[in-house]
Backbone as CSV, one residue per row, in Angstrom:
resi,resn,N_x,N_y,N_z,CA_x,CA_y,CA_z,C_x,C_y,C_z
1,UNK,48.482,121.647,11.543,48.753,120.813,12.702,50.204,121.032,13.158
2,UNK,50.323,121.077,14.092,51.645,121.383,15.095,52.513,120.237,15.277
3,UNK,53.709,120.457,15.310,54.695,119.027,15.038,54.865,118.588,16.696
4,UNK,54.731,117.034,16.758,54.839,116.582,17.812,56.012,115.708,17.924
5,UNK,57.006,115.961,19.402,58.204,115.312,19.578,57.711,115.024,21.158
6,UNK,58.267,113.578,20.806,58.165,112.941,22.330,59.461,112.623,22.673
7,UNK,59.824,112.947,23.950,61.303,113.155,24.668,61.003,111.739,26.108
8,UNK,62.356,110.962,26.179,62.411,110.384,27.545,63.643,110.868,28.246
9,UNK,63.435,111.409,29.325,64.085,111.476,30.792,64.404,110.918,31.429
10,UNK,66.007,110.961,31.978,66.399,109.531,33.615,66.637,110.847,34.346
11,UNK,66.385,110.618,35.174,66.762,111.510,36.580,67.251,110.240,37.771
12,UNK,68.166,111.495,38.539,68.560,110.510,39.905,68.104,111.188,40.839
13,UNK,67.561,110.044,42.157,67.589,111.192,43.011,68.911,110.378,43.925
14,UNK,69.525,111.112,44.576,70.817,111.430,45.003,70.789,111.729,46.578
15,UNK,70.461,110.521,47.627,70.274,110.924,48.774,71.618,111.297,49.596
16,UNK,72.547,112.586,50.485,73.780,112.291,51.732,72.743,113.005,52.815
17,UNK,73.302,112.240,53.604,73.221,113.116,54.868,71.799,113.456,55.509
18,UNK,70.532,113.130,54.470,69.700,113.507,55.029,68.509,114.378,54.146
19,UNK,69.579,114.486,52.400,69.254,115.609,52.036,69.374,114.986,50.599
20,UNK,68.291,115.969,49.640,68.363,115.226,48.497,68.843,116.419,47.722
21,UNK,70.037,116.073,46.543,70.437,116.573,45.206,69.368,117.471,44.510
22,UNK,69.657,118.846,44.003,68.409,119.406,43.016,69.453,120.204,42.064
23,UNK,68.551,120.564,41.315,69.634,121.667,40.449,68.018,122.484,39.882
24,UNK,68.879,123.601,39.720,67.587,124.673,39.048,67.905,125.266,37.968
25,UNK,66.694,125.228,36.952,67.151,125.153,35.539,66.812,126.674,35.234
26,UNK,66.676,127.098,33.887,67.027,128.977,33.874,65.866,129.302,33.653
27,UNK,64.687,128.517,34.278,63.041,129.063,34.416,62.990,128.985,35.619
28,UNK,63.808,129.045,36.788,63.591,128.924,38.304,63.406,127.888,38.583
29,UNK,63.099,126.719,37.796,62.507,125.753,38.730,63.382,124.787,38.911
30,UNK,63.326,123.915,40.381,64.631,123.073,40.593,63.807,121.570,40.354
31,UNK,64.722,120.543,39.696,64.595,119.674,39.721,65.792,118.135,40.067
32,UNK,65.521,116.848,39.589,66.379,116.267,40.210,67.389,116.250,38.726
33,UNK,68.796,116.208,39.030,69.627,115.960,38.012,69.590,114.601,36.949
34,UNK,69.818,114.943,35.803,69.513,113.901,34.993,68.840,114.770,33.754
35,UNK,69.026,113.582,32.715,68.283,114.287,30.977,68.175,113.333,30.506
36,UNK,67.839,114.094,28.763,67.343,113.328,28.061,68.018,112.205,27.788
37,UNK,67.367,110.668,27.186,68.183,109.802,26.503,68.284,110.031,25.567
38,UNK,69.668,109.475,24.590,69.960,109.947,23.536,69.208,108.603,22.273
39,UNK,69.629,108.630,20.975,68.751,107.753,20.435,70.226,106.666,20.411
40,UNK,69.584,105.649,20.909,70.436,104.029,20.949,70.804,104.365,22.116
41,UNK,70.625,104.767,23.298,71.475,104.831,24.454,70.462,104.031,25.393
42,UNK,71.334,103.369,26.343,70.632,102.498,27.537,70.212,103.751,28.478
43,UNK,69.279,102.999,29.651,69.082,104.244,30.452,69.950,104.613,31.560
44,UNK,70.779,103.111,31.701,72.142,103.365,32.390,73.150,104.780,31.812
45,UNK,73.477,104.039,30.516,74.115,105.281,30.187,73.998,106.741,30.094
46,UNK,72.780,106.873,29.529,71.804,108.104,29.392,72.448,108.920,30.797
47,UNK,71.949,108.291,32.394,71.489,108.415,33.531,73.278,108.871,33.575
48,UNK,74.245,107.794,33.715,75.153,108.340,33.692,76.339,109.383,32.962
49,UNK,76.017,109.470,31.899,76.464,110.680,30.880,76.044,111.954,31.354
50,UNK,74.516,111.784,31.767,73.875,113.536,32.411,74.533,113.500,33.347
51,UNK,74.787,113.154,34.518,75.168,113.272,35.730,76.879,113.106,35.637
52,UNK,77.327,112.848,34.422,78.475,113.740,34.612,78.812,115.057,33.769
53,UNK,78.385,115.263,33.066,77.536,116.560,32.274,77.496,117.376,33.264
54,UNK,76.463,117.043,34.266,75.883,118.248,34.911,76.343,118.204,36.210
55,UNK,76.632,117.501,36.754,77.570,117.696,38.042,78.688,117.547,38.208
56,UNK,79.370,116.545,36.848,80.856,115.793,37.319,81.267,115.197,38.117
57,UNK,80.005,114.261,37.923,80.237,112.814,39.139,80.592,111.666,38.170
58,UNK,82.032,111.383,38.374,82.249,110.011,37.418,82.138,109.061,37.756
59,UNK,81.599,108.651,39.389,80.831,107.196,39.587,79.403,107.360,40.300
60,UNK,78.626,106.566,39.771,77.625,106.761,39.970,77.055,105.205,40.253
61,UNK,76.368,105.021,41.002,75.123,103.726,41.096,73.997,103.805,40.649
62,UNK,73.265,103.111,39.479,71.849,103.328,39.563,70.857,102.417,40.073
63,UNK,69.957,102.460,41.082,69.383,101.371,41.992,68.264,101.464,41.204
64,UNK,66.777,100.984,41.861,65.801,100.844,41.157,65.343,101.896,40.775
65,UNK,63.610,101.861,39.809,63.012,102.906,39.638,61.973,102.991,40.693
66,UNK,62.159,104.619,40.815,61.524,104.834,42.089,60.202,105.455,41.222
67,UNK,59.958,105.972,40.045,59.139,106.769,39.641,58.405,106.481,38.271
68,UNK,57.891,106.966,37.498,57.786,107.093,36.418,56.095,107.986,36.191
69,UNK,56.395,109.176,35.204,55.282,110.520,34.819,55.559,110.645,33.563
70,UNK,54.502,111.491,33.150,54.674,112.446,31.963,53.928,113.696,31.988
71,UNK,54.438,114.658,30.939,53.511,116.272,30.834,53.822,116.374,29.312
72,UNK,53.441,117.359,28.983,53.656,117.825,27.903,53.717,119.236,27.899
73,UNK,53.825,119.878,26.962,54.273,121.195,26.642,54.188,121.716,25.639
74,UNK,53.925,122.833,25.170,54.023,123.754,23.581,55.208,124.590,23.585
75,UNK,55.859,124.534,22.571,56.774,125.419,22.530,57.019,126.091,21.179
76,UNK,56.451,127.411,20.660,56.395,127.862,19.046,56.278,126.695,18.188
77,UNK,54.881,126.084,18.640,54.056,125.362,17.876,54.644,124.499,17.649
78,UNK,55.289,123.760,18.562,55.251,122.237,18.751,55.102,121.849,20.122
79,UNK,54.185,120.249,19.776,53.881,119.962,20.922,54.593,119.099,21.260
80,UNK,55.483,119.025,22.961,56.389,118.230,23.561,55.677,117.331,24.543
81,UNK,55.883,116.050,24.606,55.654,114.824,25.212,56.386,113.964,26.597
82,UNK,56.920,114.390,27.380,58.008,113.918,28.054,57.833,112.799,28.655
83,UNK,58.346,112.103,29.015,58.174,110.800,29.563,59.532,110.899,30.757
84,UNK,58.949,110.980,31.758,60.113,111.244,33.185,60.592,109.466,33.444
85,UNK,61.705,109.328,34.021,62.108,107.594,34.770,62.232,108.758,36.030
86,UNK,62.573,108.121,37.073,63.035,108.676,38.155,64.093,107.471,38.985
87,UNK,65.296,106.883,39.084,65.653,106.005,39.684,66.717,106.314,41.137
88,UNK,66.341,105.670,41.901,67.324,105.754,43.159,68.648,105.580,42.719
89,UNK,69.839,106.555,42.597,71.124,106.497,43.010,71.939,106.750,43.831
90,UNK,73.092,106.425,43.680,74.097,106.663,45.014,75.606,106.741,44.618
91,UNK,75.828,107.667,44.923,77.411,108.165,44.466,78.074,108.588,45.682
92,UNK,79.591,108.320,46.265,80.277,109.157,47.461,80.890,110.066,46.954
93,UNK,80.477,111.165,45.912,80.831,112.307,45.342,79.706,113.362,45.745
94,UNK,80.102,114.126,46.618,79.498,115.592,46.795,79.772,117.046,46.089
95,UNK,81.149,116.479,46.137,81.331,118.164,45.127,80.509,118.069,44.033
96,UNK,79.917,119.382,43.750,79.452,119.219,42.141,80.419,120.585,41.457
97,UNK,80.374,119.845,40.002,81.550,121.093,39.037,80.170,120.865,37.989
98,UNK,79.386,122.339,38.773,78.453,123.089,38.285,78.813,122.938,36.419
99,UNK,77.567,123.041,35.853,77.471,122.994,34.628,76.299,124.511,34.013
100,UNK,76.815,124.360,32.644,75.795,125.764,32.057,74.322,125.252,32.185
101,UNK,74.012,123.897,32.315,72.662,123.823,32.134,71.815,124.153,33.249
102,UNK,72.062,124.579,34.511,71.703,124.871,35.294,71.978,126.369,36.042
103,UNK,71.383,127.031,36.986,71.902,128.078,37.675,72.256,127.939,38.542
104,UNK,71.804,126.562,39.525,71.968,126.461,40.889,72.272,125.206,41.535
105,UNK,72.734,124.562,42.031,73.189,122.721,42.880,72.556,123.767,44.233
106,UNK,71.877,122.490,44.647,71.694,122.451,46.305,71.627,120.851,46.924
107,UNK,71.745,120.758,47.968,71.668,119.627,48.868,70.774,120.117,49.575
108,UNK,69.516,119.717,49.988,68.123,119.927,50.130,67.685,119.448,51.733
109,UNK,67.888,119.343,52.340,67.264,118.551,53.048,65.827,117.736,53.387
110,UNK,65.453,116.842,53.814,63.666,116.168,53.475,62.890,116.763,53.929
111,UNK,62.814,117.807,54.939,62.139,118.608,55.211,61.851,119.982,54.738
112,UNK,62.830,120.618,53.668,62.782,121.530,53.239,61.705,121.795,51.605
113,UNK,61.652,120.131,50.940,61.883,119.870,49.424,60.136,120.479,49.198
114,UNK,59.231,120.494,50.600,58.249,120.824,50.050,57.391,122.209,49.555
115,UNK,58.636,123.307,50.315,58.883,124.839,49.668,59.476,124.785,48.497
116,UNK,60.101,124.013,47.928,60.507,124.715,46.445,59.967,125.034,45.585
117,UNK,60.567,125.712,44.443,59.906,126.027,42.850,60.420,124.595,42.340
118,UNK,59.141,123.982,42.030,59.309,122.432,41.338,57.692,121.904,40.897
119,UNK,57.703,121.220,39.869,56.733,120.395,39.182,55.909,119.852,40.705
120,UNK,54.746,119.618,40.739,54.255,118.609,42.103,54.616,116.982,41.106
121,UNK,55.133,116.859,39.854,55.293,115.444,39.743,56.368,115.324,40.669
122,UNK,57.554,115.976,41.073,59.081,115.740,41.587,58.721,115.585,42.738
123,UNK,57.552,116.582,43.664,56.974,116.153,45.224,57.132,114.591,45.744
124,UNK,55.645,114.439,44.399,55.366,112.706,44.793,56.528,112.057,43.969
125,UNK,57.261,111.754,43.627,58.243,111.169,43.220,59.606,111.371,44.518
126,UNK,59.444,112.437,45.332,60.861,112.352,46.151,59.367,111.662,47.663
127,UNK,57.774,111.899,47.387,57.460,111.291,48.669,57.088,109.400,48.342
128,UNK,57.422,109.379,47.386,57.453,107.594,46.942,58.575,107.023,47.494
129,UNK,59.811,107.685,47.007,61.209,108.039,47.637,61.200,107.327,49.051
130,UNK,60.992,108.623,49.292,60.740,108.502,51.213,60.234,107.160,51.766
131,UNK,59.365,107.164,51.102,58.131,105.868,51.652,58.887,104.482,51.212
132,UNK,59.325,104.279,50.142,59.972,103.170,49.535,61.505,102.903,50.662
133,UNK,62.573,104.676,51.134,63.597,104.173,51.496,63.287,103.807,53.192
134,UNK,61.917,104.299,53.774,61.051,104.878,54.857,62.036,106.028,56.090
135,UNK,62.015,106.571,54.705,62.397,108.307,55.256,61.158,109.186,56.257
């Protein structure tokens, strides 16, 4: 039997201008910024530790949850469990100071997000988004 680890996720999504935050990880695919929680960590913190990790945003807002999924995965015979949050934030920090965990930052615009390389969970999670901010 194959060893099983179950992982939880905060992601932000990160609306300026019109356009939502992504980053693309080193399998092509872009998603919203944010990681794992650590063990004893709130999801505040979690949410804000990644997002300065990976973009170097040292203020951040976290508003409600806009989302919540899961998938799983095999990886040399173990099976992975993920458990996604997805919550509305808001920061007046645009620069990002790119990190190794990613290849790519973009600012997206709402009309563009439905060409990308991305999970269809991140679709309906940025069109809940929409509908909730009525984008």
């Amino acid at each position: 039997m194959s060893k099983q680890i179950q992982k939880t996720t905060v992601k932000g999504i990160f609306l300026n201008n019109g356009r939502i935050l992504f980053a693309k990880d080193h399998k092509g695919k872009w998603e919203l910024p944010g990681g794992r929680i650590d063990f004893n960590e709130t999801i505040e913190i979690a949410l804000k530790r990644e997002c300065k990790e990976e973009l170097g945003f040292d203020n951040i807002q976290i508003g409600n949850i806009v989302d919540a999924w899961t998938f799983s995965s095999t990886v040399n015979d173990v099976d992975y469990h993920f458990i996604i949050l997805i919550f509305d934030c808001t920061t007046i920090e645009t620069k990002i100071r790119s990190s190794d965990e990613h290849t790519e930052y973009a600012w997206v615009p709402l009309d563009k997000i439905g060409g990308l390389n991305m999970r269809e969970e991140y679709k309906e999670s940025i069109r809940k988004y929409r509908e909730l901010k009525n984008l």
